[in-house]
N, C-alpha and C positions, 0 to 999 in steps of 0.2 A: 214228783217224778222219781223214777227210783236211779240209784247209784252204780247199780248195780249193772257191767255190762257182759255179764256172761249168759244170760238170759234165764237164769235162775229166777223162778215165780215167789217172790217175795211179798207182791199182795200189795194192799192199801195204795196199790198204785192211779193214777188216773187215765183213764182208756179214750175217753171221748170227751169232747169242749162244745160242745152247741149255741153261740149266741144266736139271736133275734133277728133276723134282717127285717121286723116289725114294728120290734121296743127295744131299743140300745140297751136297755137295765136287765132284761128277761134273759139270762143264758141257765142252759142246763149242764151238766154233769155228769157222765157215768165212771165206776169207776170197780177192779180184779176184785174188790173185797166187800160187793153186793147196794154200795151205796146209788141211788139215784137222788143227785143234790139239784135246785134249783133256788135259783134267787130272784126276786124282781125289782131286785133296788141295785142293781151292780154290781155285787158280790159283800154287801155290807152284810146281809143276811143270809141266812142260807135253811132249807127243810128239806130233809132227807124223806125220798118219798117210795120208798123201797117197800115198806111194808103194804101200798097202796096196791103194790100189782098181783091180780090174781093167780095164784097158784106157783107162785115163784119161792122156790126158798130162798132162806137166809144166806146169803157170801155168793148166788152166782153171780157170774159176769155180766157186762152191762158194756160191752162194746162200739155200739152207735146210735146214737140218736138222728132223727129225722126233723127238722121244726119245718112247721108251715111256712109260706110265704106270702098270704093272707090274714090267717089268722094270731096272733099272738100267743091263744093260749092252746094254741093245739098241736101236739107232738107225737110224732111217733117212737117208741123204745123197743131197741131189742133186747134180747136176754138171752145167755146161752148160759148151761153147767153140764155138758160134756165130758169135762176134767172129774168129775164126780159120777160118771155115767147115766146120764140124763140127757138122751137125746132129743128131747121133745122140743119143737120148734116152737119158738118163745118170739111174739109182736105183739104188741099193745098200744093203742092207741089214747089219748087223752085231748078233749077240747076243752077243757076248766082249769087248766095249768097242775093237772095232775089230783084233782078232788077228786074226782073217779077214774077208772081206767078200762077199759075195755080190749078183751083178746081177742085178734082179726084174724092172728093165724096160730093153727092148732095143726096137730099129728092129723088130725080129721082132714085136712081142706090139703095140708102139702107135705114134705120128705125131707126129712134133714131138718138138726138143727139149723137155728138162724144167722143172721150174717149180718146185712144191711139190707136197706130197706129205702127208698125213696119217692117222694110225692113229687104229680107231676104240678105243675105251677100255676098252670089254668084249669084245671080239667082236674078237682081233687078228690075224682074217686076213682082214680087210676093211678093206681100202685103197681112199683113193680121191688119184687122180694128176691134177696141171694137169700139160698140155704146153701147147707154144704153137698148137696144132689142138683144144683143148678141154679136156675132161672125160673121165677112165678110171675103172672102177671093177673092183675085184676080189675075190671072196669064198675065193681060196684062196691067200693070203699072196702072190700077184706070179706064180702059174704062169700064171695067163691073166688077160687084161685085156679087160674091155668098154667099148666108149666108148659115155658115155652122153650122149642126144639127145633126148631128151623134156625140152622145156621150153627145153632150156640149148644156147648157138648154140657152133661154134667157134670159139673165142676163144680168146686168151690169160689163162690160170687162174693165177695171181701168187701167190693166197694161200688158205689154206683153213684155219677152227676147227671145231669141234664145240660146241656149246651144251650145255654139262653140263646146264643144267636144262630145255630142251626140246625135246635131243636133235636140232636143224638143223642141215645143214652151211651155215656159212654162207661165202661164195665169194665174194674178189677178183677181177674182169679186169682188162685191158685193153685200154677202150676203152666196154664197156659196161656200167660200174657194177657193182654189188652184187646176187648171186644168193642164194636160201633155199632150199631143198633141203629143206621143211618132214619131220620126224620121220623120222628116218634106221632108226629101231627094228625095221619090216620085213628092211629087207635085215642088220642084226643078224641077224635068226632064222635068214634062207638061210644065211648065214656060218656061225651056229652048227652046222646042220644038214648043210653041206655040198652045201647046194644039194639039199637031199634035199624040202623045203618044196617043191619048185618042180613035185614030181611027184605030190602032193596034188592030189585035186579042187577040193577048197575050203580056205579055212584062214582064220581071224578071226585077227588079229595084237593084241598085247597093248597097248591103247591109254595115252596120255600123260595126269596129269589135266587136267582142265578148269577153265574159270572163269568166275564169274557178272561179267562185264564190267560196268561201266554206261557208253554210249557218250554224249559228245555232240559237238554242232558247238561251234568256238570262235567267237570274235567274228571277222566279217567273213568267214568262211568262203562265207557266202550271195551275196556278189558278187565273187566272183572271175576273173569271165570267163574268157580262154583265157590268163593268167597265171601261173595256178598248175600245178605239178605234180605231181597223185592217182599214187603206185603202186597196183600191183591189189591189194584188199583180199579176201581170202577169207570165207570165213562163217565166222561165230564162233559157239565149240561146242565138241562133243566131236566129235575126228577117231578113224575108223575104219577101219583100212586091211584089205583085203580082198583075199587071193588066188585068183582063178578060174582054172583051170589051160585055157591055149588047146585047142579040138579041132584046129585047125589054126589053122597059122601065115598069118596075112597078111601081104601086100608090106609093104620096108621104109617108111617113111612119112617125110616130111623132116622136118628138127630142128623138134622142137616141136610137130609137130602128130599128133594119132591116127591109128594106122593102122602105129604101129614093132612090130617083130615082135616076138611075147612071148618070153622065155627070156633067160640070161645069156649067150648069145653061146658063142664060140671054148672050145672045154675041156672041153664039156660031154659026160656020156655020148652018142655019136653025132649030135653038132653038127656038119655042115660048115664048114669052116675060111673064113672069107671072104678074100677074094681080094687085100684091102688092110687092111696091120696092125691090128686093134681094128677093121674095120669092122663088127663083129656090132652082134644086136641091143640096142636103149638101156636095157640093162638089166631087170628083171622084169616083162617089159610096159610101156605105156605106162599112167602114170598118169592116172587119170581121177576124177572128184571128180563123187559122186554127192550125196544127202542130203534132207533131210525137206522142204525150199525146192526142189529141183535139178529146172528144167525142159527138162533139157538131152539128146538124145538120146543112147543107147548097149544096151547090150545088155539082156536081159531085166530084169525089174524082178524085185527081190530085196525078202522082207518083213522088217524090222526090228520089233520088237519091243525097248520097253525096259521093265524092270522095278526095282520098286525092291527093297529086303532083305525086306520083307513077301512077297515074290511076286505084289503086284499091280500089274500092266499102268496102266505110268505113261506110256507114248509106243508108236506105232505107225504107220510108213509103209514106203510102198511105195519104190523110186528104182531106177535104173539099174545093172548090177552087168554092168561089160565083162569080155573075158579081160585076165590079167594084172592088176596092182594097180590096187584102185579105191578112193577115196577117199569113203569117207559120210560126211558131215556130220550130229551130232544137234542141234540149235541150242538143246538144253538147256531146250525148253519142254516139256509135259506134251497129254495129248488136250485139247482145250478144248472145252467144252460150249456148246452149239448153242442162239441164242436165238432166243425164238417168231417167227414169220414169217408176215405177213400170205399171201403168197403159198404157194400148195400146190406139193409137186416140183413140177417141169417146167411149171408155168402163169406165167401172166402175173398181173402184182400190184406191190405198190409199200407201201415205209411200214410203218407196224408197229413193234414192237420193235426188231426186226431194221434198219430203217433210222434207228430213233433213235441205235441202241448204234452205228452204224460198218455193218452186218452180218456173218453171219459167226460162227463162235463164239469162244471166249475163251480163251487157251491161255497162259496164265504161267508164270512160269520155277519152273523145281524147286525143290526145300530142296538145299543144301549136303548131303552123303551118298556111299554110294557104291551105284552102277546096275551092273544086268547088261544088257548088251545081246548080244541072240538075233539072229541076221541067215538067214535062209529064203531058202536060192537052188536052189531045185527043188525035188532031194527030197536036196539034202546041207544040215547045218547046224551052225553053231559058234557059239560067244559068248567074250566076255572084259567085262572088269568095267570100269568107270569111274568114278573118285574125282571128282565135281563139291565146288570150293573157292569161297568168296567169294571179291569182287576185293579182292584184296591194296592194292590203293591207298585202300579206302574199308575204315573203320574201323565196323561195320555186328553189333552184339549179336547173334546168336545168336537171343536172344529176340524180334526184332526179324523175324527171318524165321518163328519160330513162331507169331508173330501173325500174318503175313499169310498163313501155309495156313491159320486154322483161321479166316481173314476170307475167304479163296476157298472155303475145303469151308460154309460160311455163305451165301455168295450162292449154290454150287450148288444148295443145298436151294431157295432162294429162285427160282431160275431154272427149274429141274424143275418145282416148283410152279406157276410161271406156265405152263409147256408145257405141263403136265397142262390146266388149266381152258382156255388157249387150245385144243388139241386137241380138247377134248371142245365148247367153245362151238363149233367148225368142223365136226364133226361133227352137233349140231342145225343148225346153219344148213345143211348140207349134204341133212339129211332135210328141213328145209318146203323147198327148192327142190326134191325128191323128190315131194313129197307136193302141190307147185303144179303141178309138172308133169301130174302123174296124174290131175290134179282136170280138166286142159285134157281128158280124155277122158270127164269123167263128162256124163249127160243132163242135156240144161237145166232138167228139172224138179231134179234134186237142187242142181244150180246157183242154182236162185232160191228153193229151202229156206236153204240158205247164206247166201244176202244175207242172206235175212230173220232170220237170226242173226245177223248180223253180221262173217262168216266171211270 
């Protein structure tokens, strides 16, 4: 480590520390002054294997290493020399503990030097690559690279993990903070697939579980004027990702916003090669987040259906379902039941039930379980299942949620009830205005029979 804290480049320093979560013995090494060291006895030994990578000169930099989580002997290494004007994007791959090496990524395939680099953990020919131009990503081990631009700007991409338990990449720049690359799972399946997923019509992707959240504001949150700093918060729920295969391709669209072309870009059976390294399209469509809330335009409205293990019809809405991946949101509440309302559809009116309760009906969150959700986009249809959990931070009996369905399926009855007798009281009051009207036409003689009834 160097002494030195003014940040004066002194060299012989060491950059990166890689052990094995394979072989405890196996860790690698890179390090400012060109060495790549590896050991497999735990540091008793050690082989500098620098002169192994093709086309690297002598002293560049060796900043990150990538190791497998399967394999032992198989790593990924970057390499940059910049400092020396050498932009050329330097990845190398090795699965024989560095006997040979192989370059995945080249000035050919992507933009900007390298950066880091990460394998996904199931699915190991899905890489995704920082350079100092952005974001790459690729489903067939490093032979094509797509840069992806939905969402995420050209930046310099510093660092990148994977979230073993909810499946995000989550992504260092610099310059502008911390990226989420929410449920990485979809482009798993293309990966698996071979990109075969992507010629499907439709296809329902295998969702992550969920959780019954309880949100709230902390203290002082309510005055915080132009102070404070909100990131964007998504809906909270069960995410559903959703492949719509494009009829045609629309124009590229700029980073981040709809309208990038669907498809994985460069590589692909009869893809056009675009005309500047990795400028394909940002990956499998542009992402778009639809859901049971979502008042957001996009393409036809798709019918969701959720069900519980009984088979009966526990959620039901409509939402937007574009080409390319689209994201629904189930916000983990059930249909809620409709309460009485002074006013009739489409009239005018005020008050009632309906304006005591809030108006509106009444839709509470599910039991803890596991859901099938049905997603209807035309005449094609898929589903996948969703495990909804309590929230892990609140300590919440079991029993504790069996009381409150069987205190909600209790007020439905109650609620029905009253919409029965209001309905039917609206319907008499609905006939004597029928029957006064009528009466405006009968002869004054049956008219002043009436009085004299009292009618």
């Amino acid at each position: 480590m160097t002494m030195d804290a003014t940040n004066a480049e002194n060299h012989t320093t060491i950059l990166a520390i890689a052990p094995s979560t394979v072989d405890a013995k196996v860790i690698w090494v890179g390090t400012d002054d060109g060495n790549l060291q590896l050991t497999r006895d735990g540091g008793k030994t050690w082989t500098n294997l620098a002169s192994r990578l093709p086309g690297v000169k002598p002293g560049s930099w060796i900043p990150y290493i990538e190791l497998s989580q399967k394999n032992a002997g198989e790593a990924f290494v970057i390499v940059n020399d910049y400092r020396r004007n050498d932009y050329r994007p330097m990845a190398f791959q090795t699965t024989d503990f560095g006997a040979t090496f192989k370059q995945i990524a080249d000035e050919k395939k992507v933009q900007g030097h390298a950066l880091s680099i990460v394998q996904d953990p199931e699915a190991p020919n899905l890489l995704w690559l920082g350079t100092d131009y952005g974001l790459y990503v690729t489903i067939d081990g490093g032979a094509t690279w797509t840069k992806w631009m939905n969402g995420y700007p050209s930046v310099p991409t510093y660092d990148m993990k994977i979230h073993s338990r909810d499946q995000d990449l989550i992504i260092a720049t610099f310059g502008r903070s911390l990226y989420i690359l929410d449920d990485i799972r979809p482009f798993r399946e293309i990966a698996r697939s071979g990109g075969k997923i992507m010629e499907q019509p439709f296809k329902v992707f295998p969702a992550g579980d969920a959780y019954l959240t309880q949100g709230r504001i902390s203290s002082g949150e309510n005055s915080t004027a132009d102070a404070m700093f909100f990131g964007e918060t998504e809906q909270r729920g069960a995410v559903i990702s959703v492949w719509s295969k494009p009829s045609a391709a629309p124009p590229m669209g700029r980073p981040g916003q709809p309208g990038g072309r669907p498809g994985m870009g460069p590589g692909q059976p009869g893809a056009p090669q675009p005309a500047a390294p990795g400028a394909g399209p940002g990956g499998p469509g542009g992402i778009r987040q639809g859901g049971a809330m979502a008042g957001r335009p996009g393409g036809p409205n798709a019918r969701v259906i959720v069900f519980d293990m009984q088979g009966d019809t526990v959620r039901s809405f409509e939402t937007p379902v574009d080409s390319g991946l689209t994201r629904i949101v189930w916000p983990l509440n059930r249909n809620g039941v409709q309460l009485p309302r002074r006013e009739t559809p489409g009239g005018a009116g005020g008050g009632g039930f309906a304006a005591f309760f809030g108006g509106g009906g009444i839709a509470p969150a599910v039991m803890p379980g596991t859901y099938k959700v049905l997603v209807i986009n035309g005449r094609f249809r898929d589903s996948t299942m969703v495990t909804v959990k309590p929230d892990p931070m609140l300590e919440i009996p079991m029993v504790e949620y069996q009381a409150k369905e069987a205190a909600f399926k209790e007020m439905v009855k109650v609620i029905q009830a009253a919409n029965e007798g209001w309905n039917r009281l609206q319907e008499v009051r609905n006939t004597v205005r029928r029957v006064d009207a009528a009466m405006g036409l009968a002869p004054d003689s049956t008219k002043q029979q009436l009085a004299r009834l009292g009618k």
